[in-house]
N, C-alpha and C positions, 0 to 999 in steps of 0.2 A: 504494500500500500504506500503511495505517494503521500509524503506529509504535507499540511499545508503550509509552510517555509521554502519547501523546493517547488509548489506551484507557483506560488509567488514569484520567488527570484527567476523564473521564467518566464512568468509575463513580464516583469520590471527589464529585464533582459531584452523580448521583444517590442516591448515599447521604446525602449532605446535604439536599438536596431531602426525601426519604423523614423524615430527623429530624427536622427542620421541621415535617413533617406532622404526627406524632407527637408533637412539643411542643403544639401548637394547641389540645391541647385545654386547657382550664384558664383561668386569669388573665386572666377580662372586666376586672375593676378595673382591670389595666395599663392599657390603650386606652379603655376606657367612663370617664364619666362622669357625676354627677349619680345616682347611686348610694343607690336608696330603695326602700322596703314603699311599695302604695297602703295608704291608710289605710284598708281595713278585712284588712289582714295577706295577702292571698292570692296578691300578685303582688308582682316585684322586678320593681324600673323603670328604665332606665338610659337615656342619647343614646349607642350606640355606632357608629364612623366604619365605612363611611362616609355612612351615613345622618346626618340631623340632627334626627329625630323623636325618641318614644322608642318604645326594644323593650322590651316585654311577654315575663314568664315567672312560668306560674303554677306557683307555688314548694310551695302547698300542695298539688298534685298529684305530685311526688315527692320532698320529706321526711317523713319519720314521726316517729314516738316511740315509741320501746324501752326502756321502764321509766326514762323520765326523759332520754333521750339521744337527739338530735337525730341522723336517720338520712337518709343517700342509699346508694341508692335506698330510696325508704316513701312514706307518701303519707299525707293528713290530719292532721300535725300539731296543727292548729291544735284539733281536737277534744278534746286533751287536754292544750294549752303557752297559756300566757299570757304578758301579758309582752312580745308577740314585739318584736323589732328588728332594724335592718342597722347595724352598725358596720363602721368600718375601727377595724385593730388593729397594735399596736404593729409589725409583722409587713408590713405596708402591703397585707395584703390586708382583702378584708370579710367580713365572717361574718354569720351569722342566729342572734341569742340569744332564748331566752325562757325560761323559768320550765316546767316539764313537771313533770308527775303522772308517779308508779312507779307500782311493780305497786300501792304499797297507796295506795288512793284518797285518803288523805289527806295525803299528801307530796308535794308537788313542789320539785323543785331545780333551782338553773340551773344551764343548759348549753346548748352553742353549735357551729355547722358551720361550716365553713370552706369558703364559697362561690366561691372560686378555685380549689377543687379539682377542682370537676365543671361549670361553669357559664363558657362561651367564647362569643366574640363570633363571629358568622359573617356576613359582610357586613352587618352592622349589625343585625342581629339576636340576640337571646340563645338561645342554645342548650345542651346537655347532652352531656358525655362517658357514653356507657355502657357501653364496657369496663371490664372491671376493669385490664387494664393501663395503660388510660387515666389511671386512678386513681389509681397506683401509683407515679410518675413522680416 
């Protein structure tokens, strides 16, 4: 017979397991490195473990721009931001800034995402949170 101590630390076991999973998504800059745009703006590049190549994510496939402000999910950015860049920030994660057009065609202002929010390493590969409670975390 199973005592109820060893049920217990079982479940407490598997509910840790489960938040774990749950944390995963987000924070490639923890573990990745070498952390860059190729130079014509479309993709973020990184060497993340346990691979030692680099993993491809094309970036301008799901950010946008919403009247000046850098959006996930969206997509095409780059058809209306200049400018673009990856920084790390005081914050120690990386972001993606650039320069973006508003509604009125003749303004643009910076502004910047926060690519630790939705952007995780998955066996060495760069991937995407797309829950929203992913998001949220």
């Amino acid at each position: 017979m199973i005592s109820f101590s060893v049920i217990s630390s079982i479940v407490a076991a598997v509910a840790l397991l489960l938040a774990m999973q749950i944390k995963a998504c987000g924070d490639f800059s923890k573990v990745c490195t070498d952390i860059q745009l190729t130079e014509d703006k479309t993709f973020i590049t990184a060497i993340c473990p346990p691979r030692t190549r680099t993993a491809y994510l094309p970036i301008y496939r799901f950010v946008g721009n919403t009247n000046g402000k850098l959006c996930y999910p969206g997509s095409d950015f780059l058809l209306t931001c200049d400018e673009v860049s990856v920084e790390r920030m005081d914050d120690g994660d990386y972001y993606l800034l650039a320069m973006c057009r508003t509604n009125d065609p003749h303004l643009s202002i910076g502004t910047e995402i926060n690519l630790d929010k939705f952007v995780f390493n998955k066996g060495g590969y760069l991937r995407l949170c797309h829950r929203k409670d992913e998001l949220l975390r």
